[in-house]
C-alpha positions as a Markdown table, in Angstrom:
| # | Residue | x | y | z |
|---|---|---|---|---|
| 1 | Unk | 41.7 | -26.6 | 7.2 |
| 2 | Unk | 39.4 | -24.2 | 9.2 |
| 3 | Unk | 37.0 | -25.9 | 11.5 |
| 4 | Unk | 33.9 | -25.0 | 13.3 |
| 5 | Unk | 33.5 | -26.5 | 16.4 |
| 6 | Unk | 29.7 | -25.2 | 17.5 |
| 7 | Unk | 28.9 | -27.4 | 14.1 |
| 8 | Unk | 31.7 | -30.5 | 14.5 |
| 9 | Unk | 30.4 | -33.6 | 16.3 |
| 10 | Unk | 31.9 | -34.5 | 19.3 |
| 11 | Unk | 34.2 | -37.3 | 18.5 |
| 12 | Unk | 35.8 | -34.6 | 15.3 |
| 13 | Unk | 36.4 | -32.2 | 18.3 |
| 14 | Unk | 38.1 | -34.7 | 20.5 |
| 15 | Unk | 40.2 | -36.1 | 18.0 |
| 16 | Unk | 41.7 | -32.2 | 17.1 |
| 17 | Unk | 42.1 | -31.5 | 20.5 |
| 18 | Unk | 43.5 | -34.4 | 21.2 |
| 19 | Unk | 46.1 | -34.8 | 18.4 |
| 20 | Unk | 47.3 | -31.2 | 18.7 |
| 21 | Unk | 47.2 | -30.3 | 22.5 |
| 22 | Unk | 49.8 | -32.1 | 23.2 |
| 23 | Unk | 52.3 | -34.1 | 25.3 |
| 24 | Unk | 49.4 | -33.7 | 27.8 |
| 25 | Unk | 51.1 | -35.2 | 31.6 |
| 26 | Unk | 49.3 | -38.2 | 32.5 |
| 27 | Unk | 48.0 | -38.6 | 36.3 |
| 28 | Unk | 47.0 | -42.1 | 37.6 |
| 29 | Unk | 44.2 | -41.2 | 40.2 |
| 30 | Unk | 43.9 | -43.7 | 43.0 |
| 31 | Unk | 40.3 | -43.1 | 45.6 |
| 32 | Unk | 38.6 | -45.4 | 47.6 |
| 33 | Unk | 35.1 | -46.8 | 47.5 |
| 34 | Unk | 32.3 | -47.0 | 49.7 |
| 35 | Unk | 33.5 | -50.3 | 51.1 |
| 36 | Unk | 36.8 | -49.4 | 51.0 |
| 37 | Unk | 38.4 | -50.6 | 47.8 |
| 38 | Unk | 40.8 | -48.9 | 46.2 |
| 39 | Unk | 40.5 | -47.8 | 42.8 |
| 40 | Unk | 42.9 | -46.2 | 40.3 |
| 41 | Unk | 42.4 | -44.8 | 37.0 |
| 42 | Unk | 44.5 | -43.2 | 34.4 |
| 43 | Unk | 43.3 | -39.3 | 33.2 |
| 44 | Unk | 45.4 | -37.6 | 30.4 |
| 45 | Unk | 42.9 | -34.1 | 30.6 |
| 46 | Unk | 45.4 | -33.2 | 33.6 |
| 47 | Unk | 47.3 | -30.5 | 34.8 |
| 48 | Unk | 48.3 | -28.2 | 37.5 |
| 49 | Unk | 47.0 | -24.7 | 37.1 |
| 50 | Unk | 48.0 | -22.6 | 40.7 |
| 51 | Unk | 50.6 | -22.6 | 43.3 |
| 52 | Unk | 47.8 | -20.2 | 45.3 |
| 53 | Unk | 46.0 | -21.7 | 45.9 |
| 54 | Unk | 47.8 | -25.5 | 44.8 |
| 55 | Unk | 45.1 | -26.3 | 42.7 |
| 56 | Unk | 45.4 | -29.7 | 39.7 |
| 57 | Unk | 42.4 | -29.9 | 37.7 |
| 58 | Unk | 41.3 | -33.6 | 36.2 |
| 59 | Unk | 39.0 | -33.7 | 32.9 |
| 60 | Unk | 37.1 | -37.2 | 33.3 |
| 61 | Unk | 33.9 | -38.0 | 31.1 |
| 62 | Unk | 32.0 | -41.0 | 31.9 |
| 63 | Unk | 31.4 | -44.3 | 30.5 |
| 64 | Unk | 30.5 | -45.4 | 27.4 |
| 65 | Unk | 26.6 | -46.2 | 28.6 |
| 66 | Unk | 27.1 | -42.6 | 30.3 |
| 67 | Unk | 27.4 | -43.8 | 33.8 |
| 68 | Unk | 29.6 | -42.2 | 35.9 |
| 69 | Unk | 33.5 | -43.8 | 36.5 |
| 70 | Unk | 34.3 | -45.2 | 39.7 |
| 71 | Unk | 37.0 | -42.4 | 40.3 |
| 72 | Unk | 34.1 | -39.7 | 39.9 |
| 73 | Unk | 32.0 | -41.8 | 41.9 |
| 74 | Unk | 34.2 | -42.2 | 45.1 |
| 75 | Unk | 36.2 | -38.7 | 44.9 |
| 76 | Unk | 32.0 | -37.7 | 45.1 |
| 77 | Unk | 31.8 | -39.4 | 47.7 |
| 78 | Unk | 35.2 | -39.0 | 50.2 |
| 79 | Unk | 36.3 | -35.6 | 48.5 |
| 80 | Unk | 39.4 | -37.1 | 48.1 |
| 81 | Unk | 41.8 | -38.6 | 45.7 |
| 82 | Unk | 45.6 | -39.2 | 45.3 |
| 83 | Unk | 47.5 | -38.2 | 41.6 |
| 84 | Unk | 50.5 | -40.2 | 40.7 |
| 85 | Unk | 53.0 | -39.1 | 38.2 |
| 86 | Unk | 53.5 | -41.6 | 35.5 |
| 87 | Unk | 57.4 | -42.5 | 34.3 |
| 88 | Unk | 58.9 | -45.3 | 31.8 |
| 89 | Unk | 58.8 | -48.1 | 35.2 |
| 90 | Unk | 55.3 | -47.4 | 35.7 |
| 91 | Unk | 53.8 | -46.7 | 32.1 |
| 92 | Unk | 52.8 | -50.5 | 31.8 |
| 93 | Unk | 51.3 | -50.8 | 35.1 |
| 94 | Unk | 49.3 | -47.3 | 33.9 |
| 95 | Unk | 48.0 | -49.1 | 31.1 |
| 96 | Unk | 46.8 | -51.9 | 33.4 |
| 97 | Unk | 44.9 | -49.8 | 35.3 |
| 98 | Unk | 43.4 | -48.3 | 32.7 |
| 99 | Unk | 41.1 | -51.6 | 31.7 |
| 100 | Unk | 37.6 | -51.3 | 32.5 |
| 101 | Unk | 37.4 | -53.7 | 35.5 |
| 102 | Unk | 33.9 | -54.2 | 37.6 |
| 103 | Unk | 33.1 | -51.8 | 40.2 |
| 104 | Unk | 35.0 | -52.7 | 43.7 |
| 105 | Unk | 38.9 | -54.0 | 41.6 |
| 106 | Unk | 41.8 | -53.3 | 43.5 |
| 107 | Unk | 43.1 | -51.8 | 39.9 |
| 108 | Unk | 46.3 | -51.1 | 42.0 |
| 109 | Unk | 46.9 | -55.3 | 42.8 |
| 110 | Unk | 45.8 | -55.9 | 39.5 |
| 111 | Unk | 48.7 | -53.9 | 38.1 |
| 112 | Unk | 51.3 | -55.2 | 40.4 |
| 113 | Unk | 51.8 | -52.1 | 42.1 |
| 114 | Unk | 51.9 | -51.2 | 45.9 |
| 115 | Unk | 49.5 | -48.9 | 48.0 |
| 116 | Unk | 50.5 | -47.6 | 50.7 |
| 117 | Unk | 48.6 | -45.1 | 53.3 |
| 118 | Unk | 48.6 | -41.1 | 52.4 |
| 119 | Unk | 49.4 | -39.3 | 54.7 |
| 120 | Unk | 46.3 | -36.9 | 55.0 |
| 121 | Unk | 43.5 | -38.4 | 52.5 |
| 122 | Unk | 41.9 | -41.7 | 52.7 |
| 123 | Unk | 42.8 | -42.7 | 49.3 |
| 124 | Unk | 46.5 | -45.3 | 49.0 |
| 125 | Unk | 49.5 | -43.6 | 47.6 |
| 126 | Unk | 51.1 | -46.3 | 45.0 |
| 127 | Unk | 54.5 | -46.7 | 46.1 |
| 128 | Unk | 56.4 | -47.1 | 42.9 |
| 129 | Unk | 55.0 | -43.7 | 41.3 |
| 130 | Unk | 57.9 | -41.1 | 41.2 |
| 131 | Unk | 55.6 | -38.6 | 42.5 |
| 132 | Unk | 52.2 | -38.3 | 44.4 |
| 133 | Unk | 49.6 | -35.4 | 45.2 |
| 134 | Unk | 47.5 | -36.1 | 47.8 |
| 135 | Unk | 44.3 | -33.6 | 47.5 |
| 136 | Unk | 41.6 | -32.6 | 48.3 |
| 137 | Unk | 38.4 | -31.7 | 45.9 |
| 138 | Unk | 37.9 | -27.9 | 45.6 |
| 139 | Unk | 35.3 | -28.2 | 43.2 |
| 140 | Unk | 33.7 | -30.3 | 40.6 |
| 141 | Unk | 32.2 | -28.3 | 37.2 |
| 142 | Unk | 29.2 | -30.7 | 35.7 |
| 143 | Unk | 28.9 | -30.6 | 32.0 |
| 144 | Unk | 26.5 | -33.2 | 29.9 |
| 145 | Unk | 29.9 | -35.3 | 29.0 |
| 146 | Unk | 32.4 | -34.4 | 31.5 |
| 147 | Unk | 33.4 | -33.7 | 34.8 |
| 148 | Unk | 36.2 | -31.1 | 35.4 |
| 149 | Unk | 37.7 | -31.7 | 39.0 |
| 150 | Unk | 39.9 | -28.9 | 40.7 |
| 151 | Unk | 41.8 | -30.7 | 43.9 |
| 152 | Unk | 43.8 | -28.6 | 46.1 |
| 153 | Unk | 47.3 | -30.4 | 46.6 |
| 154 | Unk | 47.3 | -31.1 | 50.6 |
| 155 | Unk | 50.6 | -33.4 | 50.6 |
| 156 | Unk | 53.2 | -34.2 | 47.8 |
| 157 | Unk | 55.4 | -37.1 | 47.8 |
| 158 | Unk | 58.7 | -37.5 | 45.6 |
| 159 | Unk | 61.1 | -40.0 | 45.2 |
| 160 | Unk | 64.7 | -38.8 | 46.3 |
| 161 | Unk | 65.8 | -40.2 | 43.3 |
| 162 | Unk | 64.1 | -37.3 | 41.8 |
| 163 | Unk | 65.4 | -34.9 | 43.0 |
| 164 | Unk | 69.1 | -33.0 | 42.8 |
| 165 | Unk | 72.0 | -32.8 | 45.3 |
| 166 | Unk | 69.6 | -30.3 | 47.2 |
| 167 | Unk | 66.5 | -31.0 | 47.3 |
| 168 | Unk | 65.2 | -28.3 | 45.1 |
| 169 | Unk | 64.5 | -29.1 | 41.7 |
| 170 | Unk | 63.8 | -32.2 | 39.7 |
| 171 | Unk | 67.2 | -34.2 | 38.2 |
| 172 | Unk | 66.3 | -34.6 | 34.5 |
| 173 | Unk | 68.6 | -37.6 | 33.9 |
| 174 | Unk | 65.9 | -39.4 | 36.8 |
| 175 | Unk | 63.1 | -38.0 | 36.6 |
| 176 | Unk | 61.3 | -38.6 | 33.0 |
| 177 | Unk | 57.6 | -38.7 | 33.3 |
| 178 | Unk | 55.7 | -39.6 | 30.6 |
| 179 | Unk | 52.9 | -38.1 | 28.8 |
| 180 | Unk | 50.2 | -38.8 | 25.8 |
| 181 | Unk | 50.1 | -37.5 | 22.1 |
| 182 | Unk | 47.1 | -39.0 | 20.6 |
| 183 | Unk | 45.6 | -42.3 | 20.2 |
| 184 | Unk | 47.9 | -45.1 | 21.6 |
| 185 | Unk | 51.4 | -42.4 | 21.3 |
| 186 | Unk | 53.0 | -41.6 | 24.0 |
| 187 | Unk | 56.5 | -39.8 | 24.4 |
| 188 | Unk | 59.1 | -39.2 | 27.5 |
| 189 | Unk | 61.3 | -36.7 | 28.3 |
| 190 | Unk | 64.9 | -38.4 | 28.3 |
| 191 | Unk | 65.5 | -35.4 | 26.0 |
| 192 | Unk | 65.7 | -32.1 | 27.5 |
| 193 | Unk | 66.4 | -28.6 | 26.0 |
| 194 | Unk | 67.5 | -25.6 | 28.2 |
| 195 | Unk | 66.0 | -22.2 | 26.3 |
| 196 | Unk | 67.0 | -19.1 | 27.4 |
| 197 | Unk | 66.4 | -15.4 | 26.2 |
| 198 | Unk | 69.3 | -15.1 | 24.0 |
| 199 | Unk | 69.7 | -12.5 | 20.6 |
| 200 | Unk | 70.0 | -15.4 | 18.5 |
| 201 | Unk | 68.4 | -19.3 | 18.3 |
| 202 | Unk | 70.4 | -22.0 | 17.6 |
| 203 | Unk | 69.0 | -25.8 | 17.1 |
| 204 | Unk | 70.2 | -27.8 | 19.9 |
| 205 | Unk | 70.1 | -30.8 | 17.3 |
């Protein structure tokens, strides 16, 4: 199949991109309202892209009616936002989170999770999450259907569980975020694969 995309509606293009870009990480974005609500969202158009500067970028398009979500809303606002990594003990709590609630929902409560105060942004860090990136919004690219944030990472948080004997890298057998495939797939990486540049491959299977 060989397909056009400056002739394939919208909803074609998503669904391709979708169902072959993929595990894609998943970062639950918490930010605070006007009033001072917290808010948290799941966004699956994430990744980090620079160590110089330490730069994530988030993907979010707005609602169905084409208003703005509250995480674009208050990160407009405050310029800042906290991203959670997302493992098997907090996937179901993700998914909670992920319901479209009315403006002002403490999406955080409503999932049974625990915010707790950053350490240099307004926005809560949610206690349970394996790993959190405090930033700060570099800047946001408009387009008709989607805002593309860049955040500069000010503060990181990880679980010592995470980590090895010292400190340095993450410990595979305890650190297994999650990520999505397509539609309502997900997958986790219990199942990891060292690669290195040898003469000749050899399955791991």
């Amino acid at each position: 199949m060989d397909y056009d995309f400056t002739r394939l509606p919208d909803a074609d293009r998503y669904r391709l991109l979708t169902n072959f870009v993929g595990p894609r990480p998943i970062a639950l974005v918490s930010t605070v309202d006007a009033a001072g609500n917290a808010n948290a969202a799941p966004m699956s158009f994430f990744n980090v892209f620079s160590h110089e500067p330490p730069i994530l970028i988030l993907g979010i398009q707005p609602r169905m009616d084409g208003s703005p979500k509250d995480t674009v809303a208050n990160l407009r606002r405050s310029g800042e936002f906290v991203v959670h990594m997302v493992d098997m003990a907090t996937a179901g709590a993700m998914l909670v989170t992920g319901r479209d609630y009315p403006p002002g929902t403490d999406e955080i409560a409503m999932a049974g999770l625990t915010a707790v105060p950053a350490r240099q942004v307004a926005a809560p860090r949610i206690a349970e999450a394996p790993c959190a990136m405090e930033c700060r919004v570099e800047q946001i690219i408009d387009y008709p259907r989607r805002a593309i944030v860049l955040g500069r990472v000010v503060q990181m948080f990880v679980q010592d569980r995470c980590l090895d004997a010292r400190g340095r890298y993450v410990n595979p057998a305890t650190y297994q975020p999650i990520a999505r495939l397509h539609a309502d797939n997900y997958v986790t990486s219990d199942r990891q694969i060292v690669l290195e540049d040898a003469p000749e491959w050899q399955d791991p299977a």
